[in-house]
LUMBA-721887 format. One line per 8 residues: for each residue x, y, z of C-alpha. Coordinates in Angstrom, 2 decimals, always signed. Example, Ala and Ser with C-alpha at 12.3 -4.5 7.8 and 13.67 -1.06 7.14 Angstrom:
+12.30:-4.50:+7.80  +13.67:-1.06:+7.14;
END
This chain:
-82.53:-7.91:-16.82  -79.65:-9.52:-15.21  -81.88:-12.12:-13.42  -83.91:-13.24:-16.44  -81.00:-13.70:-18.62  -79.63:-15.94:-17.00  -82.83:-17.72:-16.39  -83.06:-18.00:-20.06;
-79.52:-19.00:-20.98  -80.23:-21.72:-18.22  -81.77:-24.60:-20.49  -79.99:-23.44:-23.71  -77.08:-23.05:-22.32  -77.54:-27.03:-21.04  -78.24:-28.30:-23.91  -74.80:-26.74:-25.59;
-72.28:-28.33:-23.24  -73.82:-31.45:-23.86  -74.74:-31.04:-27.69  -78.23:-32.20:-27.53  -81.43:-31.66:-29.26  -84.11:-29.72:-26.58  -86.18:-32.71:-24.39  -89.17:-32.37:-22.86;
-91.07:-32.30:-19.68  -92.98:-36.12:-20.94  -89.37:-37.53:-21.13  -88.78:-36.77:-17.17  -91.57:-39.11:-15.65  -90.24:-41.77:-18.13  -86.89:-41.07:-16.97  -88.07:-40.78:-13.21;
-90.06:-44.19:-13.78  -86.51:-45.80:-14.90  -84.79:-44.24:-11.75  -86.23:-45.90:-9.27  -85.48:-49.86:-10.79  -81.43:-48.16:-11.37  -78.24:-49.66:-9.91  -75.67:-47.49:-8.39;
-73.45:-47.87:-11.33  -72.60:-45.44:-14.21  -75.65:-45.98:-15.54  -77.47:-44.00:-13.00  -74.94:-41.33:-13.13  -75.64:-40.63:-16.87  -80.00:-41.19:-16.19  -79.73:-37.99:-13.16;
-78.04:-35.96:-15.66  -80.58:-36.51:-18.12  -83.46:-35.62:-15.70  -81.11:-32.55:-14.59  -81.58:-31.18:-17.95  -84.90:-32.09:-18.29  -85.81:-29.65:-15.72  -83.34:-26.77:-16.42;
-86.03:-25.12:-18.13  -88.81:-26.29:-15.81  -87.28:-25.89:-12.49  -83.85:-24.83:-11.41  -84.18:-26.31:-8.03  -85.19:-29.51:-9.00  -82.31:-29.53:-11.54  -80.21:-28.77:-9.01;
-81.29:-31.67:-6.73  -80.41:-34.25:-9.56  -77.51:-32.51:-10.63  -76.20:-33.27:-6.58  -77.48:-36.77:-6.18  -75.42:-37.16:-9.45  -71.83:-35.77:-7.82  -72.40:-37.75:-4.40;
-73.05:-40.91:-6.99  -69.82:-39.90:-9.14  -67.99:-39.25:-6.02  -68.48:-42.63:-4.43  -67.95:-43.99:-8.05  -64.75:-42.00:-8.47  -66.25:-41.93:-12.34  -63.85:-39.35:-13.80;
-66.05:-38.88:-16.56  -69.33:-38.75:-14.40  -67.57:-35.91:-12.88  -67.07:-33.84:-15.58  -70.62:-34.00:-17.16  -72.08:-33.36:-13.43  -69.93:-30.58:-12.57  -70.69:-28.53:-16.06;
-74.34:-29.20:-15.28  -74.28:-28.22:-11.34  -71.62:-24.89:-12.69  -74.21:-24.05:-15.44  -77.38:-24.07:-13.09  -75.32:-21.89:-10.17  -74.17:-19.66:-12.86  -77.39:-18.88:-14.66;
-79.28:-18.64:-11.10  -77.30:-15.67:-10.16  -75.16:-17.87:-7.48  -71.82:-16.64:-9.21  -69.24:-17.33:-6.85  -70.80:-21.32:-6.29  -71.04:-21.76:-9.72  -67.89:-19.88:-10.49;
-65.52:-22.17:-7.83  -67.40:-25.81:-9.71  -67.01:-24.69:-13.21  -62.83:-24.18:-12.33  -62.79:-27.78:-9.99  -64.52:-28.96:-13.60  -62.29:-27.31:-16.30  -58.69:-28.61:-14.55;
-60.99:-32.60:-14.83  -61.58:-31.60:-18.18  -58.36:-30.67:-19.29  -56.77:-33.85:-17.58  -59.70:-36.46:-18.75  -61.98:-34.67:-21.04  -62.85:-33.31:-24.26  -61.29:-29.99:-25.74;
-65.03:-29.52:-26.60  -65.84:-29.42:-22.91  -63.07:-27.42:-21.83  -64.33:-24.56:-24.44  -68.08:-24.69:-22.82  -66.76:-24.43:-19.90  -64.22:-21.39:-20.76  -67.53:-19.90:-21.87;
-69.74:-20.24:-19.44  -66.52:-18.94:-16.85  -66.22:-15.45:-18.98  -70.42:-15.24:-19.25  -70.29:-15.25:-15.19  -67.05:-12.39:-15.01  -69.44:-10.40:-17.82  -72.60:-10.79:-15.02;
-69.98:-9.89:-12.87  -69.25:-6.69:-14.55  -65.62:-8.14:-14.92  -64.87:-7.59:-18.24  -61.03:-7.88:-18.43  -61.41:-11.42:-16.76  -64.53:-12.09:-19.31  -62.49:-11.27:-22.53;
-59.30:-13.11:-20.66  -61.38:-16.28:-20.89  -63.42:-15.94:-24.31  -60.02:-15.30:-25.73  -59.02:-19.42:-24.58  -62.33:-20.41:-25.50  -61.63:-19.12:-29.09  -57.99:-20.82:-29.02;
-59.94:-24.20:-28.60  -62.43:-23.65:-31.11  -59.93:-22.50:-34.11  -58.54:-26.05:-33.75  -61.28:-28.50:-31.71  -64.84:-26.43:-33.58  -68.10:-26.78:-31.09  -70.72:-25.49:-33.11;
-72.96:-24.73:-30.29  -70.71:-22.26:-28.96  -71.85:-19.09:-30.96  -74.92:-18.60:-28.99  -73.26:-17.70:-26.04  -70.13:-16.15:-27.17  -72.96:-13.68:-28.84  -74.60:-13.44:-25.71;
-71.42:-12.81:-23.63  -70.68:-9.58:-26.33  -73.79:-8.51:-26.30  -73.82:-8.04:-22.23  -70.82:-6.18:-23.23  -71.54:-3.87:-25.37  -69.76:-5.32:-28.14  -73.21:-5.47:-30.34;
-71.48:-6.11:-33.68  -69.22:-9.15:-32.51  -72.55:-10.07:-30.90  -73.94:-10.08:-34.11  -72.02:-12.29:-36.23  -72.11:-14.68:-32.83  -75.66:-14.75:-33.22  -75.54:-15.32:-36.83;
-73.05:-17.99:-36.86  -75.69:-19.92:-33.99  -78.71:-19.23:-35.90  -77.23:-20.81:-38.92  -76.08:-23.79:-36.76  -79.24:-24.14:-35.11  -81.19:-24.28:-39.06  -78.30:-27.22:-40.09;
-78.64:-29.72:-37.20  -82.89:-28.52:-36.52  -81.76:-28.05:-32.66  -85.23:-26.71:-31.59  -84.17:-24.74:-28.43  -80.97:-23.54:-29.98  -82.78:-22.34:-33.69  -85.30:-19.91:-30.91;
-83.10:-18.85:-29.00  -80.62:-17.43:-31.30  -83.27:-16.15:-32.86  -84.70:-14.05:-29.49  -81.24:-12.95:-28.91  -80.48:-11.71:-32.57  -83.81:-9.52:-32.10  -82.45:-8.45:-28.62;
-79.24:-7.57:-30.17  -80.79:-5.62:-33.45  -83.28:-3.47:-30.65  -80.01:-2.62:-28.61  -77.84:-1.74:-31.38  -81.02:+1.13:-32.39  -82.14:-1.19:-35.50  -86.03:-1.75:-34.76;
-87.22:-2.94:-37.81  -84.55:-5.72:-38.18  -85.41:-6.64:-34.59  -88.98:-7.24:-35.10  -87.59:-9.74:-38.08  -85.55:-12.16:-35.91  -89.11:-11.71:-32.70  -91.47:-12.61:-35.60;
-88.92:-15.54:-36.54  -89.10:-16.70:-32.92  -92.26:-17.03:-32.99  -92.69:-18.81:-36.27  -90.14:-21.41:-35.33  -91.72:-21.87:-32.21  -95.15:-22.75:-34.10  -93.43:-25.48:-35.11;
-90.73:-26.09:-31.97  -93.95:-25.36:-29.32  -90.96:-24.62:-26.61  -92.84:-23.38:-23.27  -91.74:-19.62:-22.50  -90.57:-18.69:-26.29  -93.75:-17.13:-27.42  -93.79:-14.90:-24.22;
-90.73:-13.62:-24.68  -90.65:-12.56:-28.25  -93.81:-11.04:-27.49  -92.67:-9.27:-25.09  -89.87:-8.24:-27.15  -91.86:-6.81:-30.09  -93.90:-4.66:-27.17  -90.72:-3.42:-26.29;
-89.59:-2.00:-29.78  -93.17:-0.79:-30.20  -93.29:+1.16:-27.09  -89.87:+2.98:-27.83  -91.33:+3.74:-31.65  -93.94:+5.15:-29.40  -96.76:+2.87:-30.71  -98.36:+2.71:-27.51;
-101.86:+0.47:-28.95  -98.80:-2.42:-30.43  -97.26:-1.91:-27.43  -100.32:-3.02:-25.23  -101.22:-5.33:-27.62  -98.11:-7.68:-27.66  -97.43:-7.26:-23.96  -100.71:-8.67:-23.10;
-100.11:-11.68:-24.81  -96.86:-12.02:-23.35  -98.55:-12.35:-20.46  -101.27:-14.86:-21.74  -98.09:-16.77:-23.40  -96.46:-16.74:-20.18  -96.53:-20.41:-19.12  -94.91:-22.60:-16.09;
-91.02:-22.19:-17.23  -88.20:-21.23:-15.70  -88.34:-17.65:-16.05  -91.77:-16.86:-15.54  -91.93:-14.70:-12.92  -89.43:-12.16:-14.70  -91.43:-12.02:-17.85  -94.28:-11.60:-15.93;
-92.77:-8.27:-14.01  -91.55:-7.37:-17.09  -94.33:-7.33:-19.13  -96.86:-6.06:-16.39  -94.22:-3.02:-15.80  -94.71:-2.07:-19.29  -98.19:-2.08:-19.39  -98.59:-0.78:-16.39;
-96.06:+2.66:-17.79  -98.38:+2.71:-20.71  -101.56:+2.35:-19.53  -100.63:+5.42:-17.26  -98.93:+7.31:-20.33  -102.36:+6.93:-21.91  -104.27:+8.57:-18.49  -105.40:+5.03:-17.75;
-105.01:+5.19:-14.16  -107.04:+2.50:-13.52  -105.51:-0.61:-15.14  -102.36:+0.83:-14.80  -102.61:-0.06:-10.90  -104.22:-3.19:-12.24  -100.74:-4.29:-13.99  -98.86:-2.38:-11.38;
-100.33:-4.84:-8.42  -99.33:-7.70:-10.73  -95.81:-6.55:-11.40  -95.50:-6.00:-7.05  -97.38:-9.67:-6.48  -94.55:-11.29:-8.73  -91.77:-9.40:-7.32  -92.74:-11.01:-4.02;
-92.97:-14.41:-5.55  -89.57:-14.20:-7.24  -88.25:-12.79:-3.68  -89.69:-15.70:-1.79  -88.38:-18.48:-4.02  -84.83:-16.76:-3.89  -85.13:-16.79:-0.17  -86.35:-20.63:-0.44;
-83.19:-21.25:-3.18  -81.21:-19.90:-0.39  -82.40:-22.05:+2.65  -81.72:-25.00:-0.19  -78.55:-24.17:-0.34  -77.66:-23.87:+3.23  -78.86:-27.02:+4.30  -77.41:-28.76:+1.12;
-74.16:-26.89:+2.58  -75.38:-27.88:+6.26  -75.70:-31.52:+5.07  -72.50:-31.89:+3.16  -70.57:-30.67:+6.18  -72.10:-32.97:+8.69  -71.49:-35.72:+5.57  -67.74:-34.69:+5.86;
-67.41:-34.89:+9.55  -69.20:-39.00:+9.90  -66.01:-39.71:+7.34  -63.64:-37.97:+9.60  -64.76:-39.80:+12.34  -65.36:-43.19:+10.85  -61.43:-42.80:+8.98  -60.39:-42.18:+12.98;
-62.39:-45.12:+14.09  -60.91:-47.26:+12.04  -57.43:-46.03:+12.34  -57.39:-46.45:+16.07  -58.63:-49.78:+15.55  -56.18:-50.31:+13.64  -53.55:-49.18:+15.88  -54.80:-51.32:+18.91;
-54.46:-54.05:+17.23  -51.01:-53.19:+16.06  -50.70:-52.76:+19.92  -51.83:-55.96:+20.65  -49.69:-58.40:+18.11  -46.95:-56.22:+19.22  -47.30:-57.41:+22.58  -47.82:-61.14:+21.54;
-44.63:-60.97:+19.69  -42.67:-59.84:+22.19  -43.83:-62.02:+24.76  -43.15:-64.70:+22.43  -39.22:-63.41:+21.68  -38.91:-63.12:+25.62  -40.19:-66.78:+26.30  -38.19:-68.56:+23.70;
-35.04:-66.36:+24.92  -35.67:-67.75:+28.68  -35.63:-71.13:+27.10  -32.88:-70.82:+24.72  -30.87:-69.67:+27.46  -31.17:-72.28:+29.75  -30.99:-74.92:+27.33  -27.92:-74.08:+26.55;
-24.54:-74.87:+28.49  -22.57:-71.93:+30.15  -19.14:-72.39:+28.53  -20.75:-73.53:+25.33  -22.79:-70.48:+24.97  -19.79:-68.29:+25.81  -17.67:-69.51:+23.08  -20.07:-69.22:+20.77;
-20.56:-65.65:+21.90  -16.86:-65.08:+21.32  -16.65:-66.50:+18.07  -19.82:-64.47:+16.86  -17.90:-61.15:+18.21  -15.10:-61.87:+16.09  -17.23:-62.61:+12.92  -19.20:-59.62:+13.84;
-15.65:-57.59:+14.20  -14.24:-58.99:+10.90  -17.62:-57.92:+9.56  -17.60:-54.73:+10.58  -14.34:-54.25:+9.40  -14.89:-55.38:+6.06  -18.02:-53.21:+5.81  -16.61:-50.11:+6.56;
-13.29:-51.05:+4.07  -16.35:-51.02:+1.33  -18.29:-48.08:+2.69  -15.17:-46.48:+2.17  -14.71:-47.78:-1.22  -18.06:-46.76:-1.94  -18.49:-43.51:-1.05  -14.89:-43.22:-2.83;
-17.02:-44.26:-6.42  -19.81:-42.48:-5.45  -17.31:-38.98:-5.23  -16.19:-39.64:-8.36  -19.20:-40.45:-10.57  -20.77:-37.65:-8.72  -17.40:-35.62:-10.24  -17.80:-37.18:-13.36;
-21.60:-36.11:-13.46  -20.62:-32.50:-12.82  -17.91:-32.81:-15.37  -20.22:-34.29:-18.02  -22.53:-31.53:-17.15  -20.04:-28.86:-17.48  -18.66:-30.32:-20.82  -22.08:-30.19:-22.06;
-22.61:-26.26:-20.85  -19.49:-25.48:-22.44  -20.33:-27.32:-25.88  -23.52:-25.50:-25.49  -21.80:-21.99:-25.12  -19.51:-22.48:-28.16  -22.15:-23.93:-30.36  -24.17:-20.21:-29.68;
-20.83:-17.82:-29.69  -19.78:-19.36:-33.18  -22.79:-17.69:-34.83  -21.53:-14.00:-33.81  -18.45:-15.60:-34.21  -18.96:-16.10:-37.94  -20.45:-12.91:-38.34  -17.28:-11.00:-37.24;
-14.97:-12.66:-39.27  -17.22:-12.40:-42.47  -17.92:-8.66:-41.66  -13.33:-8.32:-41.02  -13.25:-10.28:-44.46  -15.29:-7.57:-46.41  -13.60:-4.62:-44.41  -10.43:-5.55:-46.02;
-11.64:-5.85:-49.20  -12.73:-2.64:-49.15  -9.85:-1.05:-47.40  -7.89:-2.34:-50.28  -10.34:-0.98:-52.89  -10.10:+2.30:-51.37  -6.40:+2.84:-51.08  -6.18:+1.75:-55.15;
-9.10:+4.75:-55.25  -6.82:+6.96:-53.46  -3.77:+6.34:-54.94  -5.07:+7.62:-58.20  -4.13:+11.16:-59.59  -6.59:+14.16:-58.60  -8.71:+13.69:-62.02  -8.73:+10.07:-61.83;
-10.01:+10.16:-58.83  -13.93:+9.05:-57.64  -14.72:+11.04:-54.76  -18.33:+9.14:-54.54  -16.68:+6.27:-54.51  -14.46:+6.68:-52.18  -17.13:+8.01:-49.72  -19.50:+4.71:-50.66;
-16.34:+2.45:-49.69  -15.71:+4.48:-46.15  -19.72:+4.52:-45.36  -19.49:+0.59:-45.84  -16.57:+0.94:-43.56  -18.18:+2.18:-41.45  -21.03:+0.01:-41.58  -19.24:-2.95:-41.34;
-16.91:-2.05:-38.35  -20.35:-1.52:-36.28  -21.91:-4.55:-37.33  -18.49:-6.22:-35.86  -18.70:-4.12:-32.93  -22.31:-5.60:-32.28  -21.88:-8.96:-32.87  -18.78:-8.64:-30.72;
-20.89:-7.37:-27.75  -23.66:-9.84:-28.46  -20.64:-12.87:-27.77  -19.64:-11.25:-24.87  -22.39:-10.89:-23.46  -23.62:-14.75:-24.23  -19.95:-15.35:-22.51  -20.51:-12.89:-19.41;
-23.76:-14.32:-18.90  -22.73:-18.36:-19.20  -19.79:-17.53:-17.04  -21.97:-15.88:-14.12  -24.28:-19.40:-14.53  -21.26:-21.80:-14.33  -18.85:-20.21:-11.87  -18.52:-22.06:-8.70;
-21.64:-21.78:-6.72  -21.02:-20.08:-3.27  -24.16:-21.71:-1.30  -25.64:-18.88:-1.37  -29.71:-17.67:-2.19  -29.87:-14.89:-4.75  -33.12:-13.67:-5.77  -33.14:-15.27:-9.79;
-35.76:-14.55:-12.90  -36.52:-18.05:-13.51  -38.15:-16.79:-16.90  -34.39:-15.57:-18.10  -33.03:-18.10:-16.48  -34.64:-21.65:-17.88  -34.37:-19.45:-21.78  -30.68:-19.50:-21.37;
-30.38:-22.97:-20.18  -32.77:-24.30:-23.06  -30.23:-22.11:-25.73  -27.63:-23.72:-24.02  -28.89:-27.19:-24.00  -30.15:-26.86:-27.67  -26.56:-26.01:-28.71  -24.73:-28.83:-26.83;
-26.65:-30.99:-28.34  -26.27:-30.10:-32.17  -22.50:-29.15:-31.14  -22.66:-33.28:-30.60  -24.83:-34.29:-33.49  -24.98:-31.85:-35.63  -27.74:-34.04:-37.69  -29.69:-33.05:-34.56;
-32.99:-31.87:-35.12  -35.83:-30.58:-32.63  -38.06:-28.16:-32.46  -38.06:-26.51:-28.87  -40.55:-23.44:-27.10  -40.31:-21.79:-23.66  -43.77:-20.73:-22.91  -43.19:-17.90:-20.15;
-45.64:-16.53:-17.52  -44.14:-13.30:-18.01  -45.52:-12.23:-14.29  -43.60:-14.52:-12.56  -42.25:-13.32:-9.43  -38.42:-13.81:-8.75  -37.43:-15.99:-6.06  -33.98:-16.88:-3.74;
-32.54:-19.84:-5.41  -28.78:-21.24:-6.16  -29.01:-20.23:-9.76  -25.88:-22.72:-10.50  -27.81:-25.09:-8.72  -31.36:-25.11:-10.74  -29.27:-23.96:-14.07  -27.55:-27.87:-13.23;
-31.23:-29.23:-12.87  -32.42:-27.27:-15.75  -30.03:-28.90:-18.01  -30.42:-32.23:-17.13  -33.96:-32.03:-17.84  -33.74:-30.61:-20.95  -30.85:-32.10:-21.79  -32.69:-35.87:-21.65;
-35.78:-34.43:-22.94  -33.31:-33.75:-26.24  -32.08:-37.12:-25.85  -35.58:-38.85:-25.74  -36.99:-37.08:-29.22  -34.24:-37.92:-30.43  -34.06:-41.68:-29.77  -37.75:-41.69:-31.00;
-36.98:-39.90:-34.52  -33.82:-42.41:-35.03  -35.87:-45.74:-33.80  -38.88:-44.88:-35.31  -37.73:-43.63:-38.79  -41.49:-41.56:-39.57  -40.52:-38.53:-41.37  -44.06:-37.53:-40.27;
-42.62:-37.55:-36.94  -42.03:-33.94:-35.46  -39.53:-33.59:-32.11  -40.24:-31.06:-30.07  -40.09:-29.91:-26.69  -41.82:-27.55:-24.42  -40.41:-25.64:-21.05  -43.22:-23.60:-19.69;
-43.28:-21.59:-16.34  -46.21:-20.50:-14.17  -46.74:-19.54:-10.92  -49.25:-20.58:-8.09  -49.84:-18.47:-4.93  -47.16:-20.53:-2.86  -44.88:-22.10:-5.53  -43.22:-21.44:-9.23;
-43.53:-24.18:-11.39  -41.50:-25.10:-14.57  -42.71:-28.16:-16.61  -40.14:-29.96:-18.82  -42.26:-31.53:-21.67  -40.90:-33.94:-24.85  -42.61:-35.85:-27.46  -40.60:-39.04:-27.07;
-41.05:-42.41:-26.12  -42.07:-42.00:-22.76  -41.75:-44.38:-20.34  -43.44:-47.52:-18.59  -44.87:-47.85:-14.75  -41.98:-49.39:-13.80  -39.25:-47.01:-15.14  -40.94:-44.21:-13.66;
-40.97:-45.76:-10.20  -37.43:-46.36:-10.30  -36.61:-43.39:-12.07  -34.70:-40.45:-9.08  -32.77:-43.39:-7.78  -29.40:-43.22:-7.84  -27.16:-45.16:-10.71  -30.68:-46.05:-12.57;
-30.76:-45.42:-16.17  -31.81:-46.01:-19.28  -29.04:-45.18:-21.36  -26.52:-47.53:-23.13  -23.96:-48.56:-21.11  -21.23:-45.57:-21.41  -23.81:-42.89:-22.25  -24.73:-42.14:-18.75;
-24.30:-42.41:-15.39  -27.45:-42.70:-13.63  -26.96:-39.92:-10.87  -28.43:-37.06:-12.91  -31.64:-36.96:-12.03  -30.64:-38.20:-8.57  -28.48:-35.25:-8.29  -31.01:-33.11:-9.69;
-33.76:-34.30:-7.15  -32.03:-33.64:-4.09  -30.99:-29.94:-5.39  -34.71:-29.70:-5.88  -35.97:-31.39:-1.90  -33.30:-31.06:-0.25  -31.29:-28.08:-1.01  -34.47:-25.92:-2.11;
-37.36:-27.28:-0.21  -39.36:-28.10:-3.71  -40.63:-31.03:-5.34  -40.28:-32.87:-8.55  -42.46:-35.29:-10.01  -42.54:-37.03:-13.31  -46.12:-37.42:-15.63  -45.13:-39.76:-18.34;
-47.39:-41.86:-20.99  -45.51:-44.58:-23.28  -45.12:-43.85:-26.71  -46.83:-40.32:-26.30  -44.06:-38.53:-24.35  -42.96:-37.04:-20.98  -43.21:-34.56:-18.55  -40.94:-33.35:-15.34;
-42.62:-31.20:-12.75  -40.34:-28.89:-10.95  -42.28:-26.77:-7.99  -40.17:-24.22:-5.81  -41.44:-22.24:-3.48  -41.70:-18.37:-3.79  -40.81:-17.53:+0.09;
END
């Protein structure tokens, strides 16, 4: 069952990532005829993908042939696009051909192009097709992990071709009603745009579904359906399997004539397709059980030999995909190793001639010394060597005088940088505190009016007196003396915890949650900056990987970095919502952590202005900014780059697009 399904998704499943009607077998020789007069441009990427999916539902192998003339065409192209479309083709075919862990490693090389340089669209297909290979895989919690992304995409980017394998994908899982309304939601899809291979399809696998789920009669609908559409559709393989189908519902209603009835035409249906060779065991297995059900001994051999003689023909063109494969493998490796070796031929090429020029020069420099020298006068030459020593002494002198000098500024704007960032922490910190702050003294305020209230209550005579009163005003007491007691703790603890971040760092690795860390530093940041302005306006989100592991860092150190970074991420959404005066404008910006087998990562991310080429080649060297004169000092992200190399072994990058926004890329490494 495994094996023919994902035969069968094979071609429909094609023809959803790329949101295409079905083609047919006539349009491959036309497109073979227009192959051979191509030029190795992008032209001839996009014509091998169409004959890919030409014969996705004819032959896998061939498929897969195109589909890898196509990459080695897109990889000497380096056409980013070509990629994409090649690599969900080549994943699909692996996938649906039972080579899960191939298809599985191309689909994710294919979803991190896609989510760089491609379509949301694509990036849901390919989410899809990811969880229907964990769901082969008998991986459910992976499956559901990536359906559940796929869905994300299509609440907000809609591919309508998507139903018929989400409905699939439940369905393998057991999940028969969500399969269901999958199902549903493709048929209907399939009726609006008249995709032939998507309308029978959905249509097979809604009668599949209704049989599973113990509804026969409804399943014998959506078979009957199939095979009505594909009157009109004439798809090669449909009739065979809905045939098939209905023998299948018959035979567990225990209508053994229906049964052999529709399973022999299945057979006579049973064309050159893909999946041919499992319909045809399937089928002839059936028969053959109830032919010998009915005593029938005879032709239940008959269909019994049959089943066996396909078996070995599947067997033997799995063995022959297989020897495929490895020498595809054999000949991409020896590929591979000719570029090694040409790239080393050329660099020692290189470097002989660099060997060579090397030696001209210097014989040059020694032959025009020789001849200096001697045509030049003893005593002439030695007072002009004395007079260069002292020029070369008085320059020495004055160079160190403004090395000096130098590193003297460079102390104190680095002191000034640590200041500014310490100013800003502490702005930050009483910008948070006053809120509990506030709190307290309201909550005092009341308690006093209500001590007073209660005394004038208790100074009354016995009679006068309101005893329920009096115990209303102390339960409010009460109240309000622990609400001041909590908002108390809560600003000592925002003060305890600021305090350990800015005390004096000691040098020293301590092993950090860069989760907790990175929230308080984007509080923190978020505060100094309306303490500042407080017209300030942004909307900010730390999107955690909650199982990220903790790792020895100088927390004052990154907490420094950390605030710089968010601090001129602030700064930039800011200078865009004041320059660009759009109300429809919305500031915002992202800190998200995640974690890789070797390194944590934390991403800085604002909607601002971003920043050209040339800024961002300039833009971790020392005194460069892009401030106003006065509003900064230019050693920030200097500072915050060598803490990063130097002092923690990381890296830091910077993606950035003009008038779209930026992004800071902090890696450090978890041992």
């Amino acid at each position: 069952m495994k094996k023919w399904l994902g035969l069968f998704l094979l071609s429909l499943i094609t023809h959803a990532a790329f949101a295409q009607p079905n083609i047919n077998p006539l349009l491959a020789d036309s497109l073979k005829r227009t192959l051979t007069q191509a030029k190795e441009d992008t032209n001839k990427v996009l014509l091998l993908v169409e004959l890919t999916r030409c014969y996705t539902s004819i032959d896998s192998d061939v498929a897969l042939q195109y589909a890898r003339q196509a990459k080695a065409l897109t990889n000497r192209l380096d056409f980013v696009k070509g990629k994409i479309v090649v690599g969900i083709a080549e994943g699909f075919i692996l996938a649906h051909t039972n080579e899960y862990a191939s298809g599985l490693a191309i689909l994710m090389d294919t979803r991190r192009l896609a989510e760089r340089f491609g379509t949301p669209q694509e990036t849901a297909v390919i989410l899809a097709n990811i969880a229907f290979i964990y769901t082969m895989s008998k991986d459910n919690t992976k499956a559901a992990e990536y359906l559940e992304q796929a869905k994300i995409i299509q609440k907000n980017h809609p591919v309508a071709d998507i139903h018929l394998t989400l409905g699939v994908i439940y369905q393998e899982m057991g999940r028969l009603d969500t399969a269901l309304v999958n199902l549903h939601q493709a048929y209907q899809t399939g009726l609006k745009y008249q995709l032939p291979t998507y309308v029978t399809s959905s249509a097979y696998f809604l009668g599949t579904a209704y049989a599973a789920s113990g509804r026969p009669d409804s399943a014998m609908v959506y078979y009957r359906r199939t095979l009505a559409w594909n009157r009109k559709f004439n798809i090669t393989g449909v009739n065979a399997r809905a045939y098939q189908g209905l023998a299948k519902v018959y035979k567990d209603k225990n209508q053994l004539d229906s049964t052999l009835f529709y399973g022999k035409k299945a057979i006579e249906e049973n064309g050159n397709h893909a999946y041919h060779l499992p319909t045809l065991i399937e089928a002839s297995t059936l028969l053959s059980q109830v032919y010998e059900q009915k005593n029938n001994l005879r032709e239940a051999f008959h269909y019994f030999k049959i089943a066996m003689a396909a078996k070995d023909s599947l067997s033997i063109q799995e063995k022959n995909s297989q020897i495929k494969k490895l020498a595809y493998e054999e000949e991409e490796r020896e590929i591979r190793t000719k570029r090694r070796i040409e790239a080393n031929k050329a660099a020692l090429q290189s470097q002989l001639q660099v060997y060579a020029l090397s030696g001209i020069l210097v014989g040059v420099a020694l032959l025009a010394f020789i001849l200096y020298r001697n045509n030049r006068q003893k005593q002439k030459a030695n007072n002009l060597l004395h007079r260069q020593k002292e020029e070369i002494n008085r320059q020495h002198e004055k160079a160190e005088e403004a090395l000096i000098a130098l590193k003297a500024t460079q102390n104190q704007l680095i002191q000034s940088e640590k200041l500014a960032s310490l100013g800003e922490l502490t702005a930050g910190i009483a910008h948070e505190i006053q809120n509990p702050l506030n709190f307290v003294n309201n909550f005092s305020e009341l308690s006093i009016e209500l001590a007073k209230e209660l005394k004038v209550e208790r100074l009354k005579g016995q009679e006068e007196r309101d005893e329920e009163l009096e115990n209303e005003l102390v339960d409010d007491l009460i109240q309000n003396q622990e609400k001041i007691n909590l908002h108390g703790k809560r600003a000592s603890s925002i003060v305890k915890g600021m305090l350990e971040h800015s005390r004096t760092s000691t040098g020293e690795r301590e092993l950090t949650d860069i989760n907790q860390l990175v929230n308080e530093y984007l509080r923190i940041a978020y505060h100094g900056m309306k303490a500042k302005n407080p017209n300030f306006e942004s909307d900010y989100e730390l999107i955690a990987n909650e199982h990220l592991p903790k790792i020895q860092i100088i927390p004052q150190e990154i907490g420094r970095v950390l605030l710089n970074l968010i601090n001129n991420a602030f700064y930039a959404v800011q200078q865009r919502k004041t320059l660009s005066g759009l109300n429809s404008y919305q500031p915002k910006v992202t800190v998200l952590t995640q974690a890789t087998d070797t390194h944590v990562e934390i991403r800085v991310t604002d909607n601002g202005n971003g920043m050209s080429e040339a800024t961002k080649a300039k833009i971790f060297q020392p005194f460069f900014t892009t401030k106003p004169t006065g509003e900064g000092t230019g050693l920030g992200l200097s500072l915050a780059y060598d803490i990063i190399t130097k002092g923690h072994g990381g890296t830091m990058e910077v993606e950035s697009v003009e008038n779209e926004g930026t992004t800071f890329v902090v890696q450090l490494p978890i041992h």
